[in-house]
Phi, psi and omega in degrees: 000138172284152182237129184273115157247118179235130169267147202226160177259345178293188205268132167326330198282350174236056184283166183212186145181154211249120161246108162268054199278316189290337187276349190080021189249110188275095168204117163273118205240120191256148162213165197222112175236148195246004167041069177071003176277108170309282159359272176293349190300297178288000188269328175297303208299309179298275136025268176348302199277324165325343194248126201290336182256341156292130173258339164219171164208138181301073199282121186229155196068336161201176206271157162259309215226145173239107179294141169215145158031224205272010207241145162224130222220117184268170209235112188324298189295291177323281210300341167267039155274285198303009225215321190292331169310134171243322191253009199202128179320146178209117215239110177247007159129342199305348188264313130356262155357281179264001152250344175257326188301318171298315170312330211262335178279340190277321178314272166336306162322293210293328178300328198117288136026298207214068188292120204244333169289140173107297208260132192295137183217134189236111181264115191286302154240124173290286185261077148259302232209036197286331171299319165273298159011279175287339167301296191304310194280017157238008157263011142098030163257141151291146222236151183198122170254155180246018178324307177291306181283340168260343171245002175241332185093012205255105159237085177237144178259087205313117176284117184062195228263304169303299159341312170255351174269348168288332195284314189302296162340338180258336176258340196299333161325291177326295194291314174285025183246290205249333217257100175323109171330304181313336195265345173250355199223139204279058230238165166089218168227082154265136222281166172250143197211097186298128177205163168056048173288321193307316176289334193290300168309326199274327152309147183255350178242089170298142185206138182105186186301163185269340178293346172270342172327275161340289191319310183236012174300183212255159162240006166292150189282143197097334218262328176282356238288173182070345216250162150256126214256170171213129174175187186196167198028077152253151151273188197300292174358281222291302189290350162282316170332288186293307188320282196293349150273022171065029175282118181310284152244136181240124129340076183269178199241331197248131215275124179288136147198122189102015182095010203209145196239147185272153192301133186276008149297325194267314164310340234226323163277001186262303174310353196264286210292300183287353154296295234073339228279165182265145197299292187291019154250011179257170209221155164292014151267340181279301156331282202292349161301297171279011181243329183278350187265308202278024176043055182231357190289355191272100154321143195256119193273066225227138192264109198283359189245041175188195153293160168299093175287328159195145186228111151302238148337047242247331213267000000 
């Protein structure tokens, strides 16, 4: 059977794995965390592209590319990692992000499911994540990016879509270039340190990764009640986490199986292996090509005070 891998810089503890045999799919899918150790991150990735029965690999725990508007700015440090690969699609999601992550808030919006006009949406990083962004500010939410403040520790909040795409075009040269991944990104077993409470309130919507999500939430039981979370690779943990702060729905973008929605370096390597296709040609009919025979094009909707109200991928 061929095998999907995303090695990840996060902690081993939150590791899986997937046989998608019962879908009729012969492909088994894994993730692996080395918990910030560089050293094996790369010693894996050589082991991996060496084998034969691997078919793509994940690059997880951190971005290759940080997005703004039509432009992509690759990250010194990702790119000599994936340079270690010679033979094998090497996927860190961005291509996902950005064509499938928009379908699924327009989708979702247009279903009810996800109401956008009108409504305060606190986007944790835009570019991580520009794609959904810009679906929630052309679906008509007010938009507050958190750029600065979840990924520099800057706590200041950029009001809207335009804002951040200036700021983000004068700094994203600099930061991918000189500024250590680890200083932007929640990587490893890092502590969670509750901040920015006032915007976690003001917001009707948390949008974005869940490690910034996490990371900095209220930790009171309650402190969320009402809101809607959009995000993707949570576990059972993470989602008893949101339940007992009273979070109303959480929305993942990415297909639940074993209780937990998968990373989007790892979707994103299962589509590379079961297209065939080259990363920078695949497009949202290629996601959708592979999702719709596996019921996975459905988001997954889950009302945390209640039932499951819509599921793709649940078993």
């Amino acid at each position: 059977m061929r095998r999907v891998v995303s090695v990840s810089l996060g902690s081993p503890s939150r590791d899986w794995e997937a046989d998608l045999s019962e879908w009729g799919v012969p492909l088994w899918i894994e993730r692996r965390g080395v918990g910030l150790d560089y050293r094996r991150y790369t010693e894996a990735l050589r082991e991996l592209d060496a084998d034969p029965n691997v078919a793509a690999i994940g690059l997880g725990g951190i971005n290759r590319y940080l997005l703004c508007g039509d432009r992509k700015y690759e990250l010194r440090k990702a790119a000599e990692m994936a340079a270690v690969v010679r033979d094998k699609p090497v996927c860190d999601g961005s291509g996902l992000k950005l064509h499938w992550e928009p379908y699924v808030v327009r989708t979702t919006a247009e279903s009810g499911a996800l109401p956008l006009r009108g409504r305060r949406a606190l986007m944790v990083c835009a570019t991580d994540r520009w794609g959904m962004a810009d679906a929630l500010d052309r679906g008509g939410a007010e938009l507050v990016v958190g750029d600065l403040m979840f990924a520099l520790g800057v706590g200041v909040p950029l009001q809207g879509l335009k804002a951040a795409e200036g700021l983000s075009r004068a700094l994203l040269p600099f930061i991918t270039r000189h500024v250590p991944f680890e200083w932007l990104y929640p990587t490893g077993e890092s502590r969670d340190v509750p901040k920015y409470a006032r915007w976690y309130a003001w917001a009707d919507l948390l949008a974005g990764d869940w490690k910034f999500i996490g990371k900095h939430m209220p930790a009171a039981p309650g402190s969320l009640r009402g809101k809607t979370v959009l995000t993707n690779t949570t576990t059972p943990k993470d989602v008893e986490a949101l339940r007992d702060r009273g979070v109303e729905t959480l929305i993942t973008t990415t297909p639940s199986l074993g209780g937990r929605s998968f990373g989007t370096n790892a979707v994103e390597a299962a589509v590379a292996a079961l297209s065939g296709k080259a990363l920078e040609a695949m497009g949202l009919e290629d996601y959708l090509a592979v999702f719709e025979p596996l019921g996975w094009h459905r988001p997954r909707v889950e009302r945390l005070g209640g039932a499951l109200a819509t599921s793709g991928a649940t078993r």
